[in-house]
C-alpha positions, 0 to 999 in steps of 0.5 A: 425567169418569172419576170420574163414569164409575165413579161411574155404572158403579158404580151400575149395578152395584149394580142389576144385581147381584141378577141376576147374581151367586148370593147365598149363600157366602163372599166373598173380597176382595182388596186391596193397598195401604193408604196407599201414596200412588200414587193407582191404584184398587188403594191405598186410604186408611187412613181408608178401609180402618178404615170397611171393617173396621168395615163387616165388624165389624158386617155379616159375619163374618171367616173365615180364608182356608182355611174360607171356600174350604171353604164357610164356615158357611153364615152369611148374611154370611162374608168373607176378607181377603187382600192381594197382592204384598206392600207395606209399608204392608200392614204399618204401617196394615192390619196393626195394625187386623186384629190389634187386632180379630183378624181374619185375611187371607191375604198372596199374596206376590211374591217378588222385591221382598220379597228384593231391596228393589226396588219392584213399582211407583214408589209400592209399597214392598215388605215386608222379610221380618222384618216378613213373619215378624211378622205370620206370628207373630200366628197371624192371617196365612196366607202364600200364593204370588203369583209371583217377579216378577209375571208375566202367566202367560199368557205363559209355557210351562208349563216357564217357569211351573213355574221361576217359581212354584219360584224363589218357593216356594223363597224362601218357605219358606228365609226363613219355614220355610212351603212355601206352599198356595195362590196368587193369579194374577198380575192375576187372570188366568187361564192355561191353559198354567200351570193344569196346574202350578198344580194340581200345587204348590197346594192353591188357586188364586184368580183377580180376578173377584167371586163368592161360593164355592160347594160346585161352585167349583173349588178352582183357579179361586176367584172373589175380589172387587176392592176399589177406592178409588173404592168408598170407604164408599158402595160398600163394603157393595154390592161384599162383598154383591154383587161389583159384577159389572157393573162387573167385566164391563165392565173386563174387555172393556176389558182384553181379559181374557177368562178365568174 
């Protein structure tokens, strides 16, 4: 039954999209895992992620993180890849394909299971900082910041903020020599209370709810696009197009997340 429930909400939404998302600028996806096997709407099959890519290689054109934050080219169809938290099998199955095409994505990473060992989640294996340290030398990956332990901010004061995101900043640059510019919100949620220091270490901020960049996006409030598995192959090319924004309305009234 809720497969059948997403199946038709996400119907909808390809319909509704036209009249409620802008068309024009960059898309910035996100994903996490590839193949982790935990079964969640975050972690999608290997299979299922060489149709996205090949998808991307024929429809649109791949940017780097930092251009398509910048407006892009004004190309019909320009994408950014990024991936958050941090998971090995990033490393093993998307890795391997992005490079062979040499396409670029940004990795937000969470410290603290990249040091210590220790899963995010039961089924998320976290990335050793050697494999990090490869894909960085590819000259394809951009390494953002994405917290220390992946905490919802709101729930922090701003002190609490500021020694969460230096605890992460700090193991960034000791074991890659990269201070990191940008970040990802924890869940894509947005924090009032943490936008001030954000602002303050970053020159980006992006957050979980689709839309395209425009010249009037706020550099500290970028939309991203949620990838899911359920949208496997059939989806795939409306959720880049459009955002699939229905769909993300009516999570977010679920969620209670009532944020940008």
């Amino acid at each position: 039954m809720a497969h059948l429930i997403r199946r038709l909400l996400k119907m909808a939404a390809v319909v509704a999209d036209p009249l409620l998302s802008p068309v024009a600028g960059p898309r910035i996806l996100i994903y996490h895992q590839v193949g982790g096997g935990s079964a969640r709407q975050m972690d999608v099959t290997p299979e299922v992620f060489r149709a996205h890519v090949a998808w991307l290689a024929e429809h649109a054109r791949v940017l780097p993180f930092e251009q398509a934050v910048d407006g892009g080219h004004g190309e019909t169809l320009e994408v950014a890849i990024t991936f958050d938290d941090g998971y090995v099998d990033v490393y093993e199955h998307a890795f391997p394909l992005l490079r062979d095409l040499q396409m670029p994505f940004t990795l937000f990473l969470t410290t603290e299971p990249v040091e210590t060992g220790t899963p995010l989640y039961p089924d998320g294996r976290p990335l050793r900082w050697e494999q990090v340290e490869e894909m960085v030398a590819s000259g394809l990956v951009t390494i953002g910041a994405h917290t220390h332990r992946h905490v919802d901010l709101r729930s922090l004061a701003p002190d609490q903020v500021e020694s969460e995101l230096a605890a992460s900043d700090e193991l960034i640059e000791r074991r890659l020599g990269i201070r990191p510019r940008h970040f990802a919100y924890p869940w894509g949620y947005w924090s009032e209370g943490a936008d001030g220091v954000v602002r303050r270490r970053y020159e980006t901020a992006v957050l979980g709810r689709p839309g395209p960049v425009g010249p009037g996006t706020d550099r500290h409030r970028i939309p991203r696009i949620p990838v899911q598995a359920a949208d496997g192959r059939v989806f795939f090319g409306p959720r880049v197009r459009g955002g699939l924004s229905l769909e993300d309305r009516v999570r977010s009234l679920v969620s209670g997340y009532r944020g940008p």
